[in-house]
C-alpha positions in Angstrom: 100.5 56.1 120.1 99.4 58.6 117.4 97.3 61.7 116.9 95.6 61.3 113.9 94.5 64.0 111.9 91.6 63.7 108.9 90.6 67.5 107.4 87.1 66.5 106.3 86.2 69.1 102.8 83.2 66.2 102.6 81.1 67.2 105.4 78.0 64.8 104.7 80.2 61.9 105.8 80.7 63.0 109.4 78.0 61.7 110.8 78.6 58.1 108.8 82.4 58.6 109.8 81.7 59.0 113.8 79.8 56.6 114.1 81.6 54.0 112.4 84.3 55.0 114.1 82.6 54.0 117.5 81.7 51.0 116.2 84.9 49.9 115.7 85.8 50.8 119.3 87.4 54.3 118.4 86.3 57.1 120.2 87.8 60.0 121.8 87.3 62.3 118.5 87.6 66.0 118.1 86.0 68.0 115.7 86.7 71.4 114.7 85.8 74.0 111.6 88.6 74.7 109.3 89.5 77.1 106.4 92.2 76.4 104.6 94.8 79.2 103.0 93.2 79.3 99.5 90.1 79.8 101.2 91.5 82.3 103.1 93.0 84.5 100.6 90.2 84.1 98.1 87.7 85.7 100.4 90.0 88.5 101.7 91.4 91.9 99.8 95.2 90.1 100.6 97.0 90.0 97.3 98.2 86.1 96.9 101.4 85.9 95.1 101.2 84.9 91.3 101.0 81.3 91.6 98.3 81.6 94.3 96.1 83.7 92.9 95.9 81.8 89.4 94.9 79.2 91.6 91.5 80.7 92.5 89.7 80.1 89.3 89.4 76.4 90.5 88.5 77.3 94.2 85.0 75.7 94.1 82.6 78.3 96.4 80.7 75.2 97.9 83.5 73.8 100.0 83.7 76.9 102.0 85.0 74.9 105.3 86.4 71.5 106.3 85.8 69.6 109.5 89.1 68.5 110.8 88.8 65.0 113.2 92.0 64.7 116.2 92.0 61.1 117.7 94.5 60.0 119.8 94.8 56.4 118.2 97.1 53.3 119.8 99.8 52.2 116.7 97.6 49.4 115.9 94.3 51.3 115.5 95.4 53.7 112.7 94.9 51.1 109.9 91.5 50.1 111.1 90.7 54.2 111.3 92.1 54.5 107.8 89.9 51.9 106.0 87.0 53.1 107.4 88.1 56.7 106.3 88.4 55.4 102.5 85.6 52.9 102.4 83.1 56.0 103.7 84.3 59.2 101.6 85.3 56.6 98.8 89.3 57.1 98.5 91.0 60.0 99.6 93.1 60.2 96.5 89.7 62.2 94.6 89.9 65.8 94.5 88.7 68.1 97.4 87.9 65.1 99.4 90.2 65.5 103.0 93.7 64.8 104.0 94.6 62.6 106.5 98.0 62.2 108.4 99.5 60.8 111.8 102.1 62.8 114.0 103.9 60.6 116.7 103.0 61.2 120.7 104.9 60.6 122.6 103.5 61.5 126.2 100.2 61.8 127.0 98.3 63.4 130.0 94.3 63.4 130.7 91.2 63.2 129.1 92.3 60.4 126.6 89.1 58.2 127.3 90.5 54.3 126.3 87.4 52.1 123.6 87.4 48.8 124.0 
């Protein structure tokens, strides 16, 4: 089992992402509002060291948050989860498009609802 983690910087494919993702029998999701660093320290007086803040001139303002997806996925389920991931957004490997990564689990307790 895995908890698989997507941060979303495309929000118009949530909606297309969900509900693909039931209709492959993967449900369970939980969505949350994210800001990453960058983000962070380009809207706030904190003084980002050198490399940081040379880094702000290609902070683009419309991707002020991501939406980041947690699924508890079986082994076997991640692949189907990842193609539907890249067939949506259109490859994660283009710029300020998400992230996504799996962290083993290794004990699980409640609320994990089971698709079938």
């Amino acid at each position: 089992m895995k908890l698989m983690v997507l941060v979303l910087k495309k929000h118009e494919y949530l909606e297309q992402l969900l509900s693909e993702f039931l209709g492959a029998g993967l449900g369970g999701a939980t969505i949350i509002e994210s800001v990453g660093m960058l983000r962070v320290i380009e809207q706030s007086r904190i003084e980002p060291p050198p490399i940081f803040g040379s880094l702000r001139q290609f902070i683009n303002p419309e991707y002020e948050s991501s939406r980041t997806i947690f699924m508890v996925l079986e082994d076997e389920k991640i692949e189907t989860a990842r193609n539907i991931i890249n067939r949506i957004v259109g490859g994660l490997e283009k710029p300020n498009t998400g992230i996504l990564f799996t962290i083993p689990i290794d004990y699980v307790e409640g609320g994990v609802s089971e698709s079938k």
